[in-house]
N, C-alpha and C positions, 0 to 999 in steps of 0.2 A: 390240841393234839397234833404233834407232827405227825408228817409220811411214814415214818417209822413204825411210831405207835398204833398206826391202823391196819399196820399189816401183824401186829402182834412181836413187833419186836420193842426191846425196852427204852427206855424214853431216852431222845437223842442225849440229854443233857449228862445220863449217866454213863453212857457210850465215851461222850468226850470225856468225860470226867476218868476213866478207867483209862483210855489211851494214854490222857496226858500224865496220867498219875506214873504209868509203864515207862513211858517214852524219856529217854535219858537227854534228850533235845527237846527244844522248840519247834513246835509243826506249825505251819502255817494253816491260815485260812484254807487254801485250797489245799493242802493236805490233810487237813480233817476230814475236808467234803470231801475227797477222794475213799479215805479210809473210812466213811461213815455211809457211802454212795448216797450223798442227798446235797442239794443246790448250797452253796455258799453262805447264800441267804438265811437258811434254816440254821446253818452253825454258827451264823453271827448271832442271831438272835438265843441260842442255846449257849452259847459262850456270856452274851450280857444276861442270862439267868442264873447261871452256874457262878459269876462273880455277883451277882445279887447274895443268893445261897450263901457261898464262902467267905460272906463280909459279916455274917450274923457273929456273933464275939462267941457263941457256943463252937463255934469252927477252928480246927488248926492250922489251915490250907488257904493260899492264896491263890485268885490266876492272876497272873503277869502277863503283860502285853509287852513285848519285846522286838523290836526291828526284825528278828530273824522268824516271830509268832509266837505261842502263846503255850505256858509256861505251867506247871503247879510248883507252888511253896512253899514256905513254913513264913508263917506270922511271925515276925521281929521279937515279938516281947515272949514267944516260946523259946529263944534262945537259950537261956538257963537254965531247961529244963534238958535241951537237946543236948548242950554241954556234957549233962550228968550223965544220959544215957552214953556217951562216947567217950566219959572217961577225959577229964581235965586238962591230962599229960598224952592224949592221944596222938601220936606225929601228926596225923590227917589234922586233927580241931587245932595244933598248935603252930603259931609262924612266930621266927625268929625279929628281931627286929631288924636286923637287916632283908629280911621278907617284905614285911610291910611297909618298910621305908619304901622298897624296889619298887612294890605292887603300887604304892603310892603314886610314885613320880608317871612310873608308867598309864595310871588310870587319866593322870590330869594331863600328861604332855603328850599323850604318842599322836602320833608314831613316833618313837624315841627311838633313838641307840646307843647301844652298849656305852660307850664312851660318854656321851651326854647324860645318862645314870649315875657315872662313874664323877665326873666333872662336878653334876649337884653334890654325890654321898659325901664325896671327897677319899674313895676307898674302891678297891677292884668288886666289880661285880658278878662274873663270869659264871661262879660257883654258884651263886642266888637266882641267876638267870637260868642256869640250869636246871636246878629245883624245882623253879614255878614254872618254867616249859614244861619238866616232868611230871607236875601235878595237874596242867593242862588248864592253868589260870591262865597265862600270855601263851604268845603263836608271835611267829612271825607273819609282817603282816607285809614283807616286802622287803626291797636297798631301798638306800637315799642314793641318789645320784650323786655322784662326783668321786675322787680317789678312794680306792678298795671298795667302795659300792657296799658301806656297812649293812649289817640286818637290822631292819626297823621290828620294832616289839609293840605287841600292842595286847589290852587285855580281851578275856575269852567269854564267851556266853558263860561258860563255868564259873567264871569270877563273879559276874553280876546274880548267879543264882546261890553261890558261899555267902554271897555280902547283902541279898536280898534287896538288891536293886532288880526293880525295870530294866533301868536306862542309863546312863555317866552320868546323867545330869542331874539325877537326885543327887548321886555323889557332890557334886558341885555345890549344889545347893545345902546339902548337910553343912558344908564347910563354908557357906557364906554367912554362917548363923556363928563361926567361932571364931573369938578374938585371939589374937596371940600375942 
């Protein structure tokens, strides 16, 4: 029984589980114990029950653990069911392939810029860069130093939670598994 539960409030694990579900970010550790007023300690321990819980296959939700903290998400293999509910040809569910080429380059090489996009595609990207700033998958993440001080790109917590990634490095590792 947590501190929580003795004073008659509901059990911390469903506390965190309701924030994170709300929370359109990643909170940290100390943001939960902030927003939860109980020791760090208590939330780590309620966060590795809550990922016990949402690993059971009757579950649709994951938690992710993410450099920026911790996360809910949809299970990979409910994809095409989420597909359906949002509608196939939905602008949001659908990226062009000059999207995902961009998104590509960008997830494996950034900090990237413009031109170094343009130099792989072998075509302008400006318009593509636009798009996916606007859907809040890349951000700038900075210049490169040297003449005109380009803008570096780099991809967004938003990205790794569309693609149901943790971390880049699953990415990496998905694709050390594919020959070409």
């Amino acid at each position: 029984m947590t501190s929580l539960e003795a004073k008659g409030r509901p059990p911390l694990m469903a506390i965190i589980e309701a924030v994170l579900f709300l929370s359109r970010e990643a909170l940290s550790l100390e943001q939960l114990a902030k927003i939860c007023n109980v020791a760090p300690k208590e939330i780590r321990d309620s966060l590795a029950d809550l990922r016990g819980e949402l690993e059971k296959t009757e579950r649709g939700l994951v938690l992710l653990a993410t450099p920026q903290g911790y996360r809910l998400g949809t299970k990979p293999e409910l994809a095409v069911y989420l597909k359906k509910m949002q509608g196939e040809k939905s602008p949001e569910a659908s990226f062009s392939q000059a999207a995902l080429e961009t998104l590509a380059i960008i997830a494996l090489k950034q900090p990237v810029t413009r031109v170094e996009i343009e130099k792989i595609r072998g075509v302008q990207a400006e318009g593509v860069l636009d798009n996916l700033l606007k859907r809040g998958l890349i951000e700038v993440t900075g210049r490169r130093e040297g003449p005109g001080r380009p803008l570096l790109y780099g991809v967004t917590e938003e990205f790794l939670q569309y693609f149901g990634l943790r971390e880049l490095k699953e990415l990496e590792e998905e694709l050390e598994d594919i020959t070409f």
